[in-house]
N, C-alpha and C positions, 0 to 999 in steps of 0.2 A: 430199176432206176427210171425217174418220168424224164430227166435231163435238167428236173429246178433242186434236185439236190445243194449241187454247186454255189446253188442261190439263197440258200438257207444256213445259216451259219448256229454253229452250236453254242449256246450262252452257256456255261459250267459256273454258279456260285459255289465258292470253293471259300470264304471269307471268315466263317465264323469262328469265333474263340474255341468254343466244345464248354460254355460254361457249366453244365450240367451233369459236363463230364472231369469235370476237379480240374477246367484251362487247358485240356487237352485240343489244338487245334484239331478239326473235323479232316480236314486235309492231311494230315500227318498218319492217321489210323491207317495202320496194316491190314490190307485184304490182299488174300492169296497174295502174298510175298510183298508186295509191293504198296505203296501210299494211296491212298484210298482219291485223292486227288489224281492221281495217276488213272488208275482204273478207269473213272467217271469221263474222263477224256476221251480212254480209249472206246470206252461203249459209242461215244458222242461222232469219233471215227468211223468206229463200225457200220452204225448206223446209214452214214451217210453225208455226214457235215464235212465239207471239202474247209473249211471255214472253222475253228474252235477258238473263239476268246473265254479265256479264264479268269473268276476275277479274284483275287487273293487279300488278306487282309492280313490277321490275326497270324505271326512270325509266317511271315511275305520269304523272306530270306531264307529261311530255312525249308521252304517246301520247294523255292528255288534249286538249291543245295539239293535236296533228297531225289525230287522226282520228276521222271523223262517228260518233260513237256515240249520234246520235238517238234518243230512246226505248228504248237499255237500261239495264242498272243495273249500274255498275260498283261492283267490290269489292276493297276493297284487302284483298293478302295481303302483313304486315307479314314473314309468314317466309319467306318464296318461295324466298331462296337455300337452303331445306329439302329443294326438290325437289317435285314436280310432287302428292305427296301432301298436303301442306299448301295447294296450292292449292285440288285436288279437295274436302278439308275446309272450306275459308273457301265456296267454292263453294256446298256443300251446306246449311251454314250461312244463309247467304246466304235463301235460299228457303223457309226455315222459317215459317210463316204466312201463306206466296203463295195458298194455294191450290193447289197444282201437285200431281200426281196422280205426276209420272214428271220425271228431268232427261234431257235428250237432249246427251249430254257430248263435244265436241270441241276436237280441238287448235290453237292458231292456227299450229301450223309443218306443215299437210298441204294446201297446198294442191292439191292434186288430188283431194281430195274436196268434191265440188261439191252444190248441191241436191237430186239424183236422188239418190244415195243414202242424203243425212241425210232425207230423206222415206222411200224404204223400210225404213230401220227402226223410225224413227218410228210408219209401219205397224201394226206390231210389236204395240205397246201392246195391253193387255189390259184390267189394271187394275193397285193400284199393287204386285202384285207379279210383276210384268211386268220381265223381263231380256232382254236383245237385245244385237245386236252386229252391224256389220258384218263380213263376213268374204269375203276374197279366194283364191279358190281353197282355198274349209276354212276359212283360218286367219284365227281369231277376229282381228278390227283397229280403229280406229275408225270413226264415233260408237259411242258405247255407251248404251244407255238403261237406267236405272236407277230401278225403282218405290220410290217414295218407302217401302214396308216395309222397303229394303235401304239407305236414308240411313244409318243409325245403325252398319248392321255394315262400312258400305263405311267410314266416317268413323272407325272403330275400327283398323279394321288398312289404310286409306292412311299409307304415310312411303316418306321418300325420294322416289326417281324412279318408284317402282311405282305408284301410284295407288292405282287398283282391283282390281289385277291379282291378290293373293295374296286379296283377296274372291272373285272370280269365281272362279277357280279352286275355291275349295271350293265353289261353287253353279253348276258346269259343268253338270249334270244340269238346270238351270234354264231355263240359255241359250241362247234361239233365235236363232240365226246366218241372217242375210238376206247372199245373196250380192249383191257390189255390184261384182266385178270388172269386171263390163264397161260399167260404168258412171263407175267412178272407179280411182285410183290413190294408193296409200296410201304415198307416199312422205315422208320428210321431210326438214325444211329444218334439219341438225344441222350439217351441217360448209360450208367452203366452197366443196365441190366441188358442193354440194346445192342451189348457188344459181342455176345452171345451169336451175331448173326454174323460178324465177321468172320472168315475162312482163314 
């Protein structure tokens, strides 16, 4: 622990339909026992995030109902079917007068990114203009961490399913990329052949 843990708050997009998985919310998916929303939290714990807002869209209620989201703060995103920018947006929102220095932002359909490496980039942190990422063999992936100086421009240009993606991008020069490959696996839970990786 450097002691800016506490200052870093964990962002969970937790919002999406699962439309590619025949409406099944992504957050509802079973891993090792429990809702896959659930898990993603807990890694975000583990890690290090004194801090977890969750943002929930796509049956809000019923993931309520299902899963232990003890001591975080969820947030509804009333536009979620917008795509995964409107959630990063409600998200960032969200954390406006926490205190929070940096978000440390993941997605609830990867699970095979585990503790070990939302702590290494976590790492990362400097101050709040601090950018990071994990990245697997090179290539920038998630978590991503995001100093609260870059809230405002990440919040301007997230839409659609892009998030942060056309922000970072013009502040690649910024971006320190913490290798996590051999630590995790960034794969996702999109289709149904991708379910295969659930435990």
């Amino acid at each position: 622990m450097t002691g800016n843990e506490g200052r870093i708050a964990g962002l969970l997009l937790a919002a999406g339909g699962g439309r590619r998985l025949g409406g099944q919310p992504k957050a509802l998916l079973e891993h090792r026992g429990r809702p896959l929303v659930e898990h993603a939290a807990g890694v975000l714990r583990a890690a290090g995030c004194g801090r977890v807002h969750v943002v929930l869209g796509a049956a809000a209620t019923a993931v309520r109902e299902r899963a232990d989201l003890t001591g975080c703060v969820s947030v509804d995103n009333p536009d979620w079917e917008e795509g995964m920018g409107s959630s990063l947006r409600a998200g960032l929102a969200s954390l406006a007068g926490t205190g929070a220095r940096a978000a440390l932002v993941l997605l609830v359909d990867q699970p095979g990114i585990g503790p070990e490496a939302v702590a290494r980039v976590l790492r990362a942190f400097r101050d709040e203009e601090s950018l990071a990422s994990a990245a697997y063999e090179g290539v920038r992936g998630h978590p991503v961490l995001l100093g609260s100086a870059h809230w405002a421009g990440v919040a301007r240009t997230a839409a659609g399913d892009r998030g942060a993606r056309a922000y970072l991008k013009t502040h690649d020069d910024a971006m320190t990329r913490v290798e996590c490959g051999d630590v995790a696996q960034a794969y996702d839970i999109d289709t149904a052949a991708d379910l295969a990786h659930l435990e």
